[in-house]
N, C-alpha and C positions, 0 to 999 in steps of 0.2 A: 634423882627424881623418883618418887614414890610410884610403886607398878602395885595396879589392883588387877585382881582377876577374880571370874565369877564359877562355880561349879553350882550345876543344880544336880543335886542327889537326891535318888529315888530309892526307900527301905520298903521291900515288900517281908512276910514272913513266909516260909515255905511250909511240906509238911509234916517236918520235923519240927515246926517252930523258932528256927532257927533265922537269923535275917540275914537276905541277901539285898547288895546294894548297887547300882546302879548310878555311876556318874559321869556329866557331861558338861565339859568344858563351855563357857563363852553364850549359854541360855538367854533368847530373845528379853531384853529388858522390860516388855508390856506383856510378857507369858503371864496368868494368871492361875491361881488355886484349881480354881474349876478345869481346864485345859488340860492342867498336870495329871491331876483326878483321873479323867477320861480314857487320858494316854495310859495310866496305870493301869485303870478297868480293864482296857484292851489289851495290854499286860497279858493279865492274867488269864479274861475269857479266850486269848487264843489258844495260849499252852505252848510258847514259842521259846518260854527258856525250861531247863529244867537243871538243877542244882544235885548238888551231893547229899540234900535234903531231900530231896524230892521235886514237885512243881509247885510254883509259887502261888500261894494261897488265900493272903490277903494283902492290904496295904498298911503299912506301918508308920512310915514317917514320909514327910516333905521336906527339903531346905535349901534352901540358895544360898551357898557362902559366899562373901566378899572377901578377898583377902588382900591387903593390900601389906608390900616388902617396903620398907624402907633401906637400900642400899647404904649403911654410915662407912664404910671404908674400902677403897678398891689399892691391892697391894702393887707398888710399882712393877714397873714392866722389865 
């Protein structure tokens, strides 16, 4: 039986320019853009991570991946 999972990943740039990323298993299905946004805003305006780059400095990317495995062989016991 086919197993799907969900990761929502969050790309900020730091201030090296470099991106740092941010993922989190099993993300509310009715989460929205705006929501994500916000949470990143506060991200950043707090200063709560700081990287090998530096402190993160803007927002880069959004995305939620689906992944779903199709198991085709399981080897005898």
């Amino acid at each position: 039986m086919p197993e799907t999972t969900r990761t929502l990943r969050m790309v900020f740039k730091n201030q090296a320019g470099s991106n740092y990323t941010i993922s989190l298993d099993d993300p509310r299905s009715d989460l929205t853009a705006a929501e994500i946004e916000a949470v990143m805003d506060q991200i950043i305006a707090s200063n709560i991570l700081t990287t090998s780059g530096g402190d993160l400095v803007s927002k880069y990317d959004v995305k939620i991946i689906d992944r779903t495995v199709n198991d085709l062989y399981d080897p005898a016991p």
